[in-house]
C-alpha positions in Angstrom: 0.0 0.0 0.0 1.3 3.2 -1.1 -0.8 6.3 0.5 0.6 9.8 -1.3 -3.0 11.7 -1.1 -4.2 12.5 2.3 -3.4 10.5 6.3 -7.4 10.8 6.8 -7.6 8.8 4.4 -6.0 5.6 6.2 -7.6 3.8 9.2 -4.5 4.2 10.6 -5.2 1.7 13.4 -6.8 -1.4 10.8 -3.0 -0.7 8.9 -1.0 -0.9 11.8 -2.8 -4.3 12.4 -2.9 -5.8 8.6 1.5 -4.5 8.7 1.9 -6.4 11.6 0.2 -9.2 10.5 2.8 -9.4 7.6 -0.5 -9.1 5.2 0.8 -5.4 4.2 3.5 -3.5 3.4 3.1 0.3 3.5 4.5 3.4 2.6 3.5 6.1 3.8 4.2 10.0 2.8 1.3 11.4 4.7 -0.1 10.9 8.0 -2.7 11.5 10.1 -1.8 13.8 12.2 1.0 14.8 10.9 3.4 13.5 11.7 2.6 10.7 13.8 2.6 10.2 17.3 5.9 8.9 18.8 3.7 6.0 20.2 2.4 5.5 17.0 2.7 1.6 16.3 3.0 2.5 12.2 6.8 3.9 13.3 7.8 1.3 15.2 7.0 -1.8 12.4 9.5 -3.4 9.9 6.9 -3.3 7.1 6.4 0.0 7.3 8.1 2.6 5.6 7.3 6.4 6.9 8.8 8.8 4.1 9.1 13.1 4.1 6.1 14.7 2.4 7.1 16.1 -0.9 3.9 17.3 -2.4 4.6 20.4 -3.0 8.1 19.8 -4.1 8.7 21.4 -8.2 11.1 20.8 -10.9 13.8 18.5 -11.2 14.2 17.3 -7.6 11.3 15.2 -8.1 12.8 13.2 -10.3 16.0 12.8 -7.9 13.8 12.2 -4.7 12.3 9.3 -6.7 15.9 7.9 -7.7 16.8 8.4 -4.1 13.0 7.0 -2.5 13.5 3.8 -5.0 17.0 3.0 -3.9 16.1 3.2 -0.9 13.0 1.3 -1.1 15.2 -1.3 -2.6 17.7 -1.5 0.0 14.9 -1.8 2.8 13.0 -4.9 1.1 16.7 -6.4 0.3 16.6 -5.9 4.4 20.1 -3.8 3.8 21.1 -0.6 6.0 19.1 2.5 4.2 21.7 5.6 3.5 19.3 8.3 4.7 17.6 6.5 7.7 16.6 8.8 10.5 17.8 7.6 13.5 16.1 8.6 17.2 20.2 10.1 17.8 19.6 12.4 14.8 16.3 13.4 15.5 17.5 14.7 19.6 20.4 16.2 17.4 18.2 18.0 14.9 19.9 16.4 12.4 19.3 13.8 9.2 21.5 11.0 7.8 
């Protein structure tokens, strides 16, 4: 399941449960709220994948965020080490990979 229109759109709670049953894979660029709750059991699952909201992004970045998003997809169902993961240090840092 790829969800790129709106979070209220999700029963976030029914996909949390389908993920963990290992019935779903999700990706997720919007949330609802947004962005999710720390608690949230959609951050804390293997087959989820939570990315930045880009929606209003123009021009050529596009194109290189969805380069990037794919190799990265690619490298998370390969079960490899992403190259722009966001780590709980990073985020107490305000920083990104």
């Amino acid at each position: 399941m790829i969800n790129t229109a709106r979070g209220s759109l999700i029963d976030s709670d029914a996909l949390a449960a389908e993920c963990a049953s290992g019935r779903l894979f999700a990706i997720l660029d919007v949330t609802d709220p947004e962005p999710l709750p720390i608690d949230s059991p959609l951050r804390h699952q293997a087959s989820v994948m939570i990315t930045p909201h880009i929606a209003g992004s123009l021009g050529t970045e596009i194109g290189r965020l969805t380069d990037h998003a794919m190799d990265e997809l690619a490298r998370w169902t390969a079960r490899e080490p992403l190259q722009s993961e966001i780590t709980a240090e990073a985020l107490a840092l305000g920083l990104s990979a």
